[in-house]
MDTraj code that builds the backbone (N, CA, C; nanometers):
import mdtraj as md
import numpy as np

residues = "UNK UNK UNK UNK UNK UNK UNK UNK UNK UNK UNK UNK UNK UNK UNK UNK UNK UNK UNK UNK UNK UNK UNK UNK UNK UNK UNK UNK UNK UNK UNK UNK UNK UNK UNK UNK UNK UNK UNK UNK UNK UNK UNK UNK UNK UNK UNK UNK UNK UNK UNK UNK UNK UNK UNK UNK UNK UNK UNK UNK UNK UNK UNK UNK UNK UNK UNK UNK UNK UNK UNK UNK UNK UNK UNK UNK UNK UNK UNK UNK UNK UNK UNK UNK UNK UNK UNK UNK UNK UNK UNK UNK UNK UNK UNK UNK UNK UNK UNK UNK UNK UNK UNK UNK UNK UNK UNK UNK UNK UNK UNK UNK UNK UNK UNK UNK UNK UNK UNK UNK UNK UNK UNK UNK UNK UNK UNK UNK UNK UNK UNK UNK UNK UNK UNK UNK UNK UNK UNK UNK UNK UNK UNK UNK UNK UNK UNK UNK UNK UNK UNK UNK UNK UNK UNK UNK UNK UNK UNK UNK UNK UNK UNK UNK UNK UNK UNK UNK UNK UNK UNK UNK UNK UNK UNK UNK UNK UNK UNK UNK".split()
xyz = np.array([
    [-3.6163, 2.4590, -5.0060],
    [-3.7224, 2.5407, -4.9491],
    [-3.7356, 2.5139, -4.7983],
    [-3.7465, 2.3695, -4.7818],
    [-3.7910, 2.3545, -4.6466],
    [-3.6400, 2.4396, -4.5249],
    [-3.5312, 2.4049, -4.6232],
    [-3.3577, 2.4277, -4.5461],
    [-3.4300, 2.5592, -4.5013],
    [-3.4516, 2.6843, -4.6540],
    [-3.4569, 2.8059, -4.6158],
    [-3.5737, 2.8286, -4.4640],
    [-3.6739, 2.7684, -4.4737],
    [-3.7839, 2.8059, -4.3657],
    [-3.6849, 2.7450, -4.2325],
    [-3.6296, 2.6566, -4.2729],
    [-3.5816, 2.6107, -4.1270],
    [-3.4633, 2.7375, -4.0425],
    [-3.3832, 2.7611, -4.1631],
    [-3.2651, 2.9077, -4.1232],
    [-3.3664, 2.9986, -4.1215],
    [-3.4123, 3.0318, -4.1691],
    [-3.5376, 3.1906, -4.1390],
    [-3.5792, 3.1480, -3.9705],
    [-3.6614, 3.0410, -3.9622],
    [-3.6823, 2.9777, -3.8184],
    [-3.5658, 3.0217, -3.6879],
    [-3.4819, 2.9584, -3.7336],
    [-3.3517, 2.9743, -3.6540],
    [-3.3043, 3.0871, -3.5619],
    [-3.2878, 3.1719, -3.6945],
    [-3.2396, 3.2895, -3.6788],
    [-3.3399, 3.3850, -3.6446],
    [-3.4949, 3.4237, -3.6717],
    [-3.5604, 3.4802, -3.6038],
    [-3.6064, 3.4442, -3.4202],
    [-3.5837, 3.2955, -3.3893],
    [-3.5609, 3.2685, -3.2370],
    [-3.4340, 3.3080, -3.1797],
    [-3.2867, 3.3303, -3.2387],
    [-3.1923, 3.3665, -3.1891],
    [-3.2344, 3.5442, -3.1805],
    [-3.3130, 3.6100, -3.2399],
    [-3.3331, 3.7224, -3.2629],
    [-3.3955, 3.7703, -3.1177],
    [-3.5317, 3.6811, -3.1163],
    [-3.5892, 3.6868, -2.9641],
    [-3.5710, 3.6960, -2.8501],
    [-3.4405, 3.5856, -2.8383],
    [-3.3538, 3.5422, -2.7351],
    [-3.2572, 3.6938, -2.6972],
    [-3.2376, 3.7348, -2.7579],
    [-3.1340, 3.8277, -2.7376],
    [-3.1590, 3.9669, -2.6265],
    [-3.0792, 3.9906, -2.5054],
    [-3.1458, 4.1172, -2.4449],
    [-3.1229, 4.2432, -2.5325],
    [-3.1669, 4.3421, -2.5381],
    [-3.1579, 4.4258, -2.5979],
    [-3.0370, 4.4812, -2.5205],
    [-2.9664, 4.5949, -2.5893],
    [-2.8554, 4.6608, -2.5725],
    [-2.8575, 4.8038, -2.5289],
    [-2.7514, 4.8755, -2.4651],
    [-2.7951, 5.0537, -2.4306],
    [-2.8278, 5.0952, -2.4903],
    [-2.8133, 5.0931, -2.6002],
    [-2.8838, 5.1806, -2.7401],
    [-3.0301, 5.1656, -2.7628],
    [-3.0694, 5.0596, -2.7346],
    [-3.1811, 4.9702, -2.8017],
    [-3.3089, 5.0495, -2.6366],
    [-3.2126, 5.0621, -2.4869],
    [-3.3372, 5.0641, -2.4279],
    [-3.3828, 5.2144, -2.4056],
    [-3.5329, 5.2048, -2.3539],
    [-3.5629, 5.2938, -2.3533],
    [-3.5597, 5.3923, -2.2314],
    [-3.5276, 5.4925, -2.2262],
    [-3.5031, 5.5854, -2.0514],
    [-3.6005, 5.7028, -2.0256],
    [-3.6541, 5.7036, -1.9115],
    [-3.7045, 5.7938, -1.8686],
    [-3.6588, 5.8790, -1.7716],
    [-3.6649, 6.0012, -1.7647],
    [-3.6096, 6.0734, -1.6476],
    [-3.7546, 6.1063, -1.5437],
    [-3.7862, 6.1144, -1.5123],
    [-3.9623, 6.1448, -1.3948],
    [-3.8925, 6.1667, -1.2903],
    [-3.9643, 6.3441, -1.2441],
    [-3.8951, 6.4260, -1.1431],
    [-4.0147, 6.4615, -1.0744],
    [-3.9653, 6.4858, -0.9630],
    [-4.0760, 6.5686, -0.8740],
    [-3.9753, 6.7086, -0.8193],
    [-4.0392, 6.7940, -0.8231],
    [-3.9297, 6.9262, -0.7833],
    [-4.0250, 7.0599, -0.7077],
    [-4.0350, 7.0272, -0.5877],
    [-4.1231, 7.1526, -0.5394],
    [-4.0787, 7.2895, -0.5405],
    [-3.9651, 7.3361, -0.5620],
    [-3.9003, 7.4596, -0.6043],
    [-3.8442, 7.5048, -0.7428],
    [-3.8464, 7.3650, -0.7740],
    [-3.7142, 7.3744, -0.9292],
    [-3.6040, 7.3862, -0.9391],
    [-3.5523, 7.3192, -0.8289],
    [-3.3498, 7.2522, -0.8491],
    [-3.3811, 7.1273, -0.8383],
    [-3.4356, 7.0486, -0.8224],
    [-3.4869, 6.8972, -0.9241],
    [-3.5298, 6.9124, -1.0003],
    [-3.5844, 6.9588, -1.0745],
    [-3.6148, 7.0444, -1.2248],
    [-3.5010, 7.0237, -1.3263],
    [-3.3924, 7.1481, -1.2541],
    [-3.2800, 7.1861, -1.3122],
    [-3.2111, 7.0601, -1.3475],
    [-3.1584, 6.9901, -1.2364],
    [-3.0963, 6.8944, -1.3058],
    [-3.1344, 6.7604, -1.3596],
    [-3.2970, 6.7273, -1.3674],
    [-3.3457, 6.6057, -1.4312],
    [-3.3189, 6.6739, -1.5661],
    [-3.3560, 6.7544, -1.6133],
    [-3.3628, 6.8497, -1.7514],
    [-3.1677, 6.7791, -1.8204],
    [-3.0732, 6.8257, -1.7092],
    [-2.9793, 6.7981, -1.7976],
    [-2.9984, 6.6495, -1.7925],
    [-2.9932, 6.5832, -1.6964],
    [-3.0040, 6.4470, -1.6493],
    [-3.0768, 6.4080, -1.8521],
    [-3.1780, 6.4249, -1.8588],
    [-3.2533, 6.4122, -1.9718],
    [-3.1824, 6.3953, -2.0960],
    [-3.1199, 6.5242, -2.0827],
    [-3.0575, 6.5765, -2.2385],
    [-2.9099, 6.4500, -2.2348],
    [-2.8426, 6.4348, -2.1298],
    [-2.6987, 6.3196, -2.1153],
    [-2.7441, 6.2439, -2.1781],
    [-2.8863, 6.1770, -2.1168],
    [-2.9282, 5.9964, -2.1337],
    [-2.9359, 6.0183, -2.2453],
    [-3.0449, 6.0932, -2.3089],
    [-3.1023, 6.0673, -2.4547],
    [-3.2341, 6.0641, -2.3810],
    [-3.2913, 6.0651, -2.3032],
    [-3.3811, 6.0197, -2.2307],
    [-3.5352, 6.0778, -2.2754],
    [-3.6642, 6.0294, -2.2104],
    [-3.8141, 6.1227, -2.2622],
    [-3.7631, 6.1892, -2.0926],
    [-3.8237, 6.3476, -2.1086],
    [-3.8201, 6.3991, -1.9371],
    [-3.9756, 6.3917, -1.8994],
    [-4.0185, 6.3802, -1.7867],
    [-4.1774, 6.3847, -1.7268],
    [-4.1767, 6.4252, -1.5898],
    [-4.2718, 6.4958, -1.5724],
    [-4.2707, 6.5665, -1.4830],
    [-4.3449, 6.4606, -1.3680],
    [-4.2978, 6.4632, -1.2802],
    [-4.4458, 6.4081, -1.1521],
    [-4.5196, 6.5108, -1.1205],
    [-4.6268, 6.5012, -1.1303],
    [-4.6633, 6.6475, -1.0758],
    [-4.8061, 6.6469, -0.9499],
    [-4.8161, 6.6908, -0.8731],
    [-4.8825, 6.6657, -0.7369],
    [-5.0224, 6.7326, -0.8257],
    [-5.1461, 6.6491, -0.7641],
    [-5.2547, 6.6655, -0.7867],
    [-5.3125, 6.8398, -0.7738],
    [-5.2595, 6.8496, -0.6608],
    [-5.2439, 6.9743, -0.5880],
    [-5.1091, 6.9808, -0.5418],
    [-5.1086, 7.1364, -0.6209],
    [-4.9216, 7.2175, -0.5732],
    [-4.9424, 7.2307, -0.4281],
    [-4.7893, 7.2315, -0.4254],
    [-4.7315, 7.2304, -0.2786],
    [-4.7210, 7.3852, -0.3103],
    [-4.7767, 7.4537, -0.1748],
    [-4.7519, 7.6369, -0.1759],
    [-4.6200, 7.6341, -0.0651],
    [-4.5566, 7.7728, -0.0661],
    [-4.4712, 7.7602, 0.0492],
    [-4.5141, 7.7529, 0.1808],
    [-4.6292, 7.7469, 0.2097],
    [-4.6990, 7.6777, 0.3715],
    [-4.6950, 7.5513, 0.3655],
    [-4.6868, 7.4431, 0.2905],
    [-4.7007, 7.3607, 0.2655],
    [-4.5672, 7.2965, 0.2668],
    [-4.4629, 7.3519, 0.2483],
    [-4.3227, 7.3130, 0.2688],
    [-4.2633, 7.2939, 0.3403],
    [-4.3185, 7.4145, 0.4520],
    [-4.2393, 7.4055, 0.5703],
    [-4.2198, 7.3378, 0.6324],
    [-4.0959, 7.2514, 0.6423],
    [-4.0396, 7.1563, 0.7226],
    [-4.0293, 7.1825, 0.8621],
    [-4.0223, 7.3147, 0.9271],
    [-4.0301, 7.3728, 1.1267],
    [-4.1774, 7.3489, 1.1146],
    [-4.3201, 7.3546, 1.0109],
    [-4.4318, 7.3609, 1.1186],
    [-4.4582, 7.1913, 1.0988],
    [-4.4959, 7.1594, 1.2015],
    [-4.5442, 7.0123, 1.2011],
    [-4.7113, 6.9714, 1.1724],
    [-4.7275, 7.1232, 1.0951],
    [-4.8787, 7.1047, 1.1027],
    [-4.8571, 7.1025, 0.9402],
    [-4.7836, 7.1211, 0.8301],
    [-4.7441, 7.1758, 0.7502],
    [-4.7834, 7.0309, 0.6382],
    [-4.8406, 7.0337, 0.5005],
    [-4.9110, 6.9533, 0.4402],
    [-4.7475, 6.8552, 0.4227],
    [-4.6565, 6.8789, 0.3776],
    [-4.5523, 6.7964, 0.3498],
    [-4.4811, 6.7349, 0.5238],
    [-4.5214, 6.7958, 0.6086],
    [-4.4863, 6.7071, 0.7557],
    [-4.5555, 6.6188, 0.7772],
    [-4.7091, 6.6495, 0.7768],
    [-4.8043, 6.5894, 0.7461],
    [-4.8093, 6.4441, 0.6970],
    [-4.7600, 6.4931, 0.5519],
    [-4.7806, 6.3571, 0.4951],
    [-4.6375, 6.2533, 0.5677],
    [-4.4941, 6.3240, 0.5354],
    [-4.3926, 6.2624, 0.5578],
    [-4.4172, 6.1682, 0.7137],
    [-4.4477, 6.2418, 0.8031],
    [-4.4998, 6.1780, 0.9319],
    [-4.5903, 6.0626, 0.9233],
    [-4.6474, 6.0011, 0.8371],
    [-4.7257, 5.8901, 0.7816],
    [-4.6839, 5.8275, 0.6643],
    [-4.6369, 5.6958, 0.6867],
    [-4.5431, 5.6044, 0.6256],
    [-4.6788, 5.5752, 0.5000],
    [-4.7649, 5.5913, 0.4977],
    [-4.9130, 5.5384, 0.3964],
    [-4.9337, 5.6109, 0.3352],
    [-4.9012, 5.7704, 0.3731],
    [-4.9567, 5.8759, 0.2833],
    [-4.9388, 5.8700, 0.1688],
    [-4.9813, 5.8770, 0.0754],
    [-5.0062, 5.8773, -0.1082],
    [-5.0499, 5.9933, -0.1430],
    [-4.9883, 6.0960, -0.1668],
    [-5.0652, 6.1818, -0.2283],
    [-5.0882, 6.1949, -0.3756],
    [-5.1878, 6.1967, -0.3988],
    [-5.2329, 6.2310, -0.5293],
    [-5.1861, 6.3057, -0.6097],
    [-5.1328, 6.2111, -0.7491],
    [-5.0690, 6.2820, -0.8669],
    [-5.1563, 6.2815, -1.0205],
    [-5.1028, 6.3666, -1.0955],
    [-5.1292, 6.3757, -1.1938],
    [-5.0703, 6.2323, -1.3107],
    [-5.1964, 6.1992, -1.3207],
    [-5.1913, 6.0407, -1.4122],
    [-5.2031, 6.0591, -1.5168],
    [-5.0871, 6.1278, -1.6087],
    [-5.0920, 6.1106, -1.7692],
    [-4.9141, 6.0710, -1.8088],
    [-4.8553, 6.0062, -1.7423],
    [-4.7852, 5.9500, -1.8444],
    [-4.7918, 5.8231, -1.9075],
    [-4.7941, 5.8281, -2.0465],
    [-4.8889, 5.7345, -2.1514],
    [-4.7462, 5.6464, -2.1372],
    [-4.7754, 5.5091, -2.1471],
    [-4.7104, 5.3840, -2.1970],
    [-4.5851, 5.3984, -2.0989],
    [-4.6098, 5.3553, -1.9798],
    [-4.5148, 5.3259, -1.8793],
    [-4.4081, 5.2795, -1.9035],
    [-4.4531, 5.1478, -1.9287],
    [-4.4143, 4.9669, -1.8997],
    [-4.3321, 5.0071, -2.0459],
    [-4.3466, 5.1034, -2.1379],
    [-4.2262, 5.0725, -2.2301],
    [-4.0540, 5.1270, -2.2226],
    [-4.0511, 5.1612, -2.1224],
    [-3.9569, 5.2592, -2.0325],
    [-3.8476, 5.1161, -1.9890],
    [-3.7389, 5.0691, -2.0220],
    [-3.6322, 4.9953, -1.9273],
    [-3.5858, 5.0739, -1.7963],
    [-3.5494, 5.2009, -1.8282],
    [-3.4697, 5.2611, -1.7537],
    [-3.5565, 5.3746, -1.6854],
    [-3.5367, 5.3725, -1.5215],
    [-3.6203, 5.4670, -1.5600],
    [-3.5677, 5.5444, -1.4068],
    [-3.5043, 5.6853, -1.4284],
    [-3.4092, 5.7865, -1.3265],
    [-3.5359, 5.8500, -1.2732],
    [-3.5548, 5.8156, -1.1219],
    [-3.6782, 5.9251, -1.1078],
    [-3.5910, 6.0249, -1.0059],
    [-3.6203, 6.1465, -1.0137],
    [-3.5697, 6.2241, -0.9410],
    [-3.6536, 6.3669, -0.8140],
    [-3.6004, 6.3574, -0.7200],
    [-3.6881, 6.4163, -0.5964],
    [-3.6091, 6.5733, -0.5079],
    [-3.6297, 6.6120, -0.4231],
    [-3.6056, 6.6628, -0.3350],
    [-3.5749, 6.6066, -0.1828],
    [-3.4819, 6.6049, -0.0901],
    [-3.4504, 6.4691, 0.0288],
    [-3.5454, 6.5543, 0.1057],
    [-3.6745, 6.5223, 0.1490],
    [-3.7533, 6.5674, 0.2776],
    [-3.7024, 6.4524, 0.3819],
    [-3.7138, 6.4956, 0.4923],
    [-3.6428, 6.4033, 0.6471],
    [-3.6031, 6.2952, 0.5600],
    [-3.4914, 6.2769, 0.4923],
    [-3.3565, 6.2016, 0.4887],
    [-3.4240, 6.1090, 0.3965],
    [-3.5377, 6.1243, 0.3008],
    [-3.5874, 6.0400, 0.2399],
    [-3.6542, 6.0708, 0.1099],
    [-3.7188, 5.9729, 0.0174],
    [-3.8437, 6.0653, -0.1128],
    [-3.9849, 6.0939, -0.0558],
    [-3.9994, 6.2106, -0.0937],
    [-4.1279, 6.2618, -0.0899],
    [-4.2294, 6.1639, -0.0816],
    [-4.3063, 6.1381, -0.0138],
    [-4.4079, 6.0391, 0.0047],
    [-4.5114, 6.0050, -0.1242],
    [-4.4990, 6.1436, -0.2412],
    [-4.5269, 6.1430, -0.3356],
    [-4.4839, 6.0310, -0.4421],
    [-4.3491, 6.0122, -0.4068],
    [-4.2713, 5.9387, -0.4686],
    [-4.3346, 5.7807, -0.4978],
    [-4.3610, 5.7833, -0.3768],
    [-4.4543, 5.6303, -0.3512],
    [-4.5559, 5.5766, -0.4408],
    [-4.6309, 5.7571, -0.4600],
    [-4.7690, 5.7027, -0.5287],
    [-4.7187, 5.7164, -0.6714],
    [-4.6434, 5.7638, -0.7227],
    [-4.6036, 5.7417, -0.8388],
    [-4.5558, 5.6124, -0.9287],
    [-4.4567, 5.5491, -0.7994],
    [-4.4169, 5.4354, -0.7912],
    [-4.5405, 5.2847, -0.8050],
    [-4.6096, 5.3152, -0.7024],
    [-4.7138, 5.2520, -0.7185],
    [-4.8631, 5.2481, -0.8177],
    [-4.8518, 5.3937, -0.8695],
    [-4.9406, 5.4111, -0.9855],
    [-4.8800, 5.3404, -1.1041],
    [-4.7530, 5.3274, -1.1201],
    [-4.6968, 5.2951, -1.2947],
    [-4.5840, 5.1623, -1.2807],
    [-4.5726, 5.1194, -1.1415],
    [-4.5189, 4.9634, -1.1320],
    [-4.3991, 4.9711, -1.1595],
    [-4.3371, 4.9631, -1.2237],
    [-4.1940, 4.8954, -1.2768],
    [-4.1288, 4.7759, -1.2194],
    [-4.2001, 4.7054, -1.1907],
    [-4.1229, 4.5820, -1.1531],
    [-4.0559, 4.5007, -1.2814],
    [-3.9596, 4.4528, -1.2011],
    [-3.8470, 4.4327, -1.2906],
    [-3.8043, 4.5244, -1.3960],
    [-3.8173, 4.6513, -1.4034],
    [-3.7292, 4.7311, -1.4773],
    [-3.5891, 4.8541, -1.3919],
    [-3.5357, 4.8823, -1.4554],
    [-3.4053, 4.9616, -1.3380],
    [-3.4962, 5.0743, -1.3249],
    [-3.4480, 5.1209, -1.1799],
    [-3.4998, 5.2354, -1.1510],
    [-3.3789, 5.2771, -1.1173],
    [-3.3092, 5.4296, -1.1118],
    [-3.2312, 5.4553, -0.9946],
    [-3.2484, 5.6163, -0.9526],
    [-3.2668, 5.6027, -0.8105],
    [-3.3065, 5.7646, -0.7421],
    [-3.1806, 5.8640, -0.8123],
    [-3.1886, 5.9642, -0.8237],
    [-3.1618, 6.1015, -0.8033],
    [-3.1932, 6.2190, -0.7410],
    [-3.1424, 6.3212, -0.6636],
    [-3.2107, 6.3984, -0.5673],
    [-3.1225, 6.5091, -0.5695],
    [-3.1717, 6.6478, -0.5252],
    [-3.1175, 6.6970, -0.4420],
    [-3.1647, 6.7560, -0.2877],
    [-3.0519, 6.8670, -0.2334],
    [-3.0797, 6.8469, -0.1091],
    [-2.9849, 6.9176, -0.0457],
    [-3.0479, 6.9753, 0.0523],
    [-2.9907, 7.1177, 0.1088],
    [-2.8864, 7.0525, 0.2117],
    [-2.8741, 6.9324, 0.2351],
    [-2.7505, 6.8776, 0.3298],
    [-2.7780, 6.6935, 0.3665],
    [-2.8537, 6.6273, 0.3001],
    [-2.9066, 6.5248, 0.3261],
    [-2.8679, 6.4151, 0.1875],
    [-2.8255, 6.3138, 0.2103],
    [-2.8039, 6.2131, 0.1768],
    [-2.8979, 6.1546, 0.0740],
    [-2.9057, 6.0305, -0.0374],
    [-3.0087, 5.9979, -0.0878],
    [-2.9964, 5.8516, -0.0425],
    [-2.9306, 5.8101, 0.0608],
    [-2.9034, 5.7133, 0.0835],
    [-2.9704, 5.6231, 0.1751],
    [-3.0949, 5.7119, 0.2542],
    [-3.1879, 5.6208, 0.3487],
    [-3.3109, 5.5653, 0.2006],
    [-3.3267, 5.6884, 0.1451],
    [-3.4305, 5.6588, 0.0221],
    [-3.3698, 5.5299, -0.0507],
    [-3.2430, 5.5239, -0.1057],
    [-3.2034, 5.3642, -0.1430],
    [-3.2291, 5.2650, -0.0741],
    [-3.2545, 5.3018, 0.0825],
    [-3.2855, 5.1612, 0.1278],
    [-3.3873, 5.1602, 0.1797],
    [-3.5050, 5.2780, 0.1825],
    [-3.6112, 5.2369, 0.2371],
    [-3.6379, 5.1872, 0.0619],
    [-3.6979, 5.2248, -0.0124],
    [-3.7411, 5.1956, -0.1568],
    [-3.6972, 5.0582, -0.1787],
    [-3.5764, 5.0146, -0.1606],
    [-3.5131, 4.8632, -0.2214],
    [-3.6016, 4.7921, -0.1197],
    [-3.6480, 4.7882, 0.0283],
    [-3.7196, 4.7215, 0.0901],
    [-3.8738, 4.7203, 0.0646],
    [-3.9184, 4.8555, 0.0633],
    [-4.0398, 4.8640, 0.0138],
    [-4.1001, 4.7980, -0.1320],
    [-4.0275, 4.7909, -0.2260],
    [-4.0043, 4.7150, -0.3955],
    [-3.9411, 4.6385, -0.3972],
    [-3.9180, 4.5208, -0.3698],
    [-3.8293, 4.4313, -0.3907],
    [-3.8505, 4.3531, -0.5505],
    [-3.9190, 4.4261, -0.6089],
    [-3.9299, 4.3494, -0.7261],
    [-3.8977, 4.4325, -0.8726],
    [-3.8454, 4.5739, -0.8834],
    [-3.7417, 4.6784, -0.8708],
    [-3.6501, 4.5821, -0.8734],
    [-3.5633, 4.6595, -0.9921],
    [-3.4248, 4.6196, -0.9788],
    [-3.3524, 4.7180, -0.9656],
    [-3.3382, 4.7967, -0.8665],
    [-3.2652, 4.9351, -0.8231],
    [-3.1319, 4.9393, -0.8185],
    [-3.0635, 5.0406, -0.8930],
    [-2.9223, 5.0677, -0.8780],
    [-2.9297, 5.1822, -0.7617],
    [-2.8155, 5.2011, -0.7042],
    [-2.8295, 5.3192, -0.6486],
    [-2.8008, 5.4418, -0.6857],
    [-2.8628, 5.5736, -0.6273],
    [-2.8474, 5.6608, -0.6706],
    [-2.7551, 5.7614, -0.6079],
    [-2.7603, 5.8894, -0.6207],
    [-2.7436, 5.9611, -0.5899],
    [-2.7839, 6.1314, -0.5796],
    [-2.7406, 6.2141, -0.4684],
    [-2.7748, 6.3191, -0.4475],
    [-2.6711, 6.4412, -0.5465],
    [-2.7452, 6.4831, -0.6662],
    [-2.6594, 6.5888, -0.7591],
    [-2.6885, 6.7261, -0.7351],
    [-2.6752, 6.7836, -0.6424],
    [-2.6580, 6.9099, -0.6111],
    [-2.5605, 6.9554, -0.6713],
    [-2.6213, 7.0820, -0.7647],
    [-2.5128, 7.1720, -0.8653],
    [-2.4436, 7.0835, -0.9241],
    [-2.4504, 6.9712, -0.9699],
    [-2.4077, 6.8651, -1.0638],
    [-2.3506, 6.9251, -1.2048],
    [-2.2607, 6.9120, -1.2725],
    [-2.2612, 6.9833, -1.4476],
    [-2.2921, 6.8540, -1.4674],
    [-2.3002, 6.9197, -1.6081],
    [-2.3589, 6.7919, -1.7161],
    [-2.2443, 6.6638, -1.7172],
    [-2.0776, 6.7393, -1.7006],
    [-1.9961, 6.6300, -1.7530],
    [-2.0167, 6.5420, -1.6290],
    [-2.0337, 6.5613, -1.4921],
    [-2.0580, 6.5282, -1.3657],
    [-2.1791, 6.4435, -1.3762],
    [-2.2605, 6.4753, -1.4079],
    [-2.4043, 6.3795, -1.4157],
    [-2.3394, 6.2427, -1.5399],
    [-2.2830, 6.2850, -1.6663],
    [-2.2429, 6.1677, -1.7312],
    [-2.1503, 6.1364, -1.7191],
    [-2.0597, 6.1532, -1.6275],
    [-1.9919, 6.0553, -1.5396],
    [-2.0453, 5.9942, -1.4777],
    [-2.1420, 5.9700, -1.3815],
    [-2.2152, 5.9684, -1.3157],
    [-2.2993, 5.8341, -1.3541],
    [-2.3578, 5.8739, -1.4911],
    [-2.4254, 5.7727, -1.5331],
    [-2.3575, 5.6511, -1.6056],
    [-2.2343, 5.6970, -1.6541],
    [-2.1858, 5.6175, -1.7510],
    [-2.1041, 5.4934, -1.6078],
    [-2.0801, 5.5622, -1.5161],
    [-2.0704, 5.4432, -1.3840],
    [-2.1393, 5.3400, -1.3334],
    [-2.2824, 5.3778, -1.3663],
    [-2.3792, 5.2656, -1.3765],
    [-2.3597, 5.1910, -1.4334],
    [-2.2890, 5.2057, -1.5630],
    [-2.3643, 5.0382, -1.7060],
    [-2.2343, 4.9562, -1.6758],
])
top = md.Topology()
chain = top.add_chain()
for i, resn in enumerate(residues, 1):
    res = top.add_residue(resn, chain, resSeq=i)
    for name in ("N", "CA", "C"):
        top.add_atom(name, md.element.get_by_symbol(name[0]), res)
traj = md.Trajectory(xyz[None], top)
């Protein structure tokens, strides 16, 4: 009796010990898309992983005055022009912290994520879980956003991402399957 409690013992601490496996974690895709071609491809992005999809979604929509990147008076210059800006999002995605993986995906405003991005980031934490950007982008890189974000979070364990403009699906899981 006592042998058996001691192997039951054993083997439920080797059980503990163990990291979980790709199968085992859990992925999120969380997009922000002010037009809907970050939309488009978190959606497949979603369906590759196996993933839950969630939307970020701005407290208040961005209208097309609000986009315009030529006026400097314009709510998204606005904010981008201020390294603090947070704009206010919609706070309902339930049970964060149970997410390992978690692809958030944006639009590149001046060579970077949406300032939105931030407050999202900072509303639901993930420290120490993977994050890795996805974007697209009418000619811009996702590559200042990898390194402003890895400086700004250092407690993030960020892979890097990339910019999938017109991406196919086999392209995105290539893509991903390069990560693991």
């Amino acid at each position: 009796m006592i042998l058996s409690v001691l192997m039951l013992s054993a083997l439920m601490l080797t059980a503990c010990g163990q990291t979980k496996n790709n199968s085992e974690m859990k992925t999120l895709v969380a997009y922000f898309s002010a037009t809907g071609t970050t939309e488009a491809v978190a959606k497949d992005l979603a369906e590759v992983t196996g993933a839950t999809l969630y939307e970020i979604k701005p407290a208040v929509k961005y209208t097309a005055a609000d986009l315009d990147w030529r006026n400097k008076e314009s709510r998204s210059s606005v904010e981008m022009a201020d390294k603090n800006s947070r704009p206010a999002i919609v706070k309902d995605l339930k049970d964060a912290d149970r997410f390992d993986v978690i692809y958030i995906g944006f639009p590149v405003w001046w060579y970077t994520a949406p300032t939105l991005i931030n407050t999202f980031i900072e509303t639901y934490g993930f420290e120490g879980k993977t994050v890795i950007f996805f974007a697209t982008s009418g000619g811009s890189s996702i590559d200042k956003a990898n390194q402003d974000f890895k400086a700004l979070y250092p407690k993030i364990d960020w892979k890097s991402g990339k910019t999938l403009n017109g991406a196919s699906k086999a392209e995105i899981k290539a893509w991903v399957d390069g990560l693991k």
